[in-house]
Steps between C-alpha positions, in 0.01 A plus 500: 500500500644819323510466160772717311454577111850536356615668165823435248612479147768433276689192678589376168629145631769328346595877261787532468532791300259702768825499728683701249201726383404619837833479691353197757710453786498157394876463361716187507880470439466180270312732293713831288195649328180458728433336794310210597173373492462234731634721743272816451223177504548382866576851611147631395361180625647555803406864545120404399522237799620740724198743504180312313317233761364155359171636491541877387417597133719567223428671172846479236429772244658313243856427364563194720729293370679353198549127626348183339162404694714268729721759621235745510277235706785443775554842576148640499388222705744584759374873509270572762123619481257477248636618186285714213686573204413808294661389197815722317622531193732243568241248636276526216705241295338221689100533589374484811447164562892402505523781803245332651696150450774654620412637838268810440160473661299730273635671206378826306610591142368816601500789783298433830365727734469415857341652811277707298776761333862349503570415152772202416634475142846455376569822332510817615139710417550756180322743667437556917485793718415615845150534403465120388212262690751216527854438598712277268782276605706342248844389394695524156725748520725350756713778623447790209540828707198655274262318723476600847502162739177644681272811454161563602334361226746201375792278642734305308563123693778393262760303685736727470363810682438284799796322565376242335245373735127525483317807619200501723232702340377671875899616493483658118127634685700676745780620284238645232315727787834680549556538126182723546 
C-alpha cells in the first residue's frame, strides 16, 4: 500500500467572514454581503475526499474551523486520512485535547518536522533562504501575493492557493526542484 502525506491550511469551517476577506468562490444568493458557510464546508469536504485515501496522512497547519465541537466532530470525521493538526492562531483558543475530541489524531501547539528536513508550522518563517537546511511548509497568509505559493526553500498550502484541496507533499517536491 502507497501511502500519500498530504498538506493544507486555512479551511476555516463554518467562517463566514473568510468568504468576504479572501474572495472564496463560495457565494450564495440568499446571502448580499458574504457567502455561505455550509456551502464552502461540504465543498472542501468534498474536494479533500476526492484526492486523500482512507489511509493516507494528513497534517492541517492550523486555522481549521470556527464550529462548536459537534459541528467540528461531524465534518472532520468525515475527512479522510489521518489527520495532524499543527495548531493556528485561530486554533489556539481551545487546547489540544478538544482537537483531539473532535476528530484530530495527534495535535501540535507547535511546528513539526518530518522526513528529516520538511518543517510544518502555521506561520510563515521570519527569516529563510536558498541556503537553509530545511524546507518549511505552512499556511496563514491565505492568498497574500507577498508570499510566493512555492519556492525552493518554502511552500505556502493555504486553501486558497490550491484550489482548495489538499496538496501532496511529493507534488510541492517536484514543483520546488523547478523553482531551483
Amino acid at each position: 500500500m502507497n501511502t500519500k502525506i498530504w498538506l493544507t491550511a486555512d479551511t476555516h469551517f463554518g467562517h463566514a467572514n473568510i468568504i468576504k476577506y479572501e474572495n472564496r468562490p463560495f457565494q450564495n444568493p440568499d446571502y448580499l454581503d458574504h457567502g455561505s458557510t455550509e456551502l464552502m464546508d461540504e465543498e472542501i469536504v468534498k474536494r479533500w475526499n476526492s484526492v486523500v485515501a482512507k489511509d493516507d496522512r494528513v497534517f492541517h497547519l492550523g486555522d481549521v474551523g470556527f464550529h462548536g465541537k459537534e459541528k467540528m466532530a461531524e465534518i472532520l470525521t468525515r475527512l479522510n486520512g489521518r489527520k495532524t493538526l499543527i495548531m493556528g492562531n485561530h486554533d489556539k483558543g481551545r487546547n489540544p485535547q478538544w482537537w483531539r475530541d473532535a476528530g484530530f489524531d495527534e495535535v501540535s501547539k507547535f511546528p513539526i518536522i518530518i522526513e528529516d528536513y520538511v518543517v510544518l508550522q502555521h506561520e510563515p518563517p521570519t527569516y529563510f533562504n536558498d541556503a537553509t537546511l530545511f524546507y518549511f511548509v505552512y499556511g496563514h497568509v491565505h492568498g497574500t501575493k507577498l508570499y510566493r505559493t512555492v519556492t525552493s526553500s518554502a511552500a505556502c498550502v493555504c486553501v486558497e492557493r490550491w484550489d482548495y484541496t489538499p496538496v501532496e507533499l511529493a507534488k510541492l517536491r517536484d514543483l520546488a526542484a523547478l523553482a531551483e
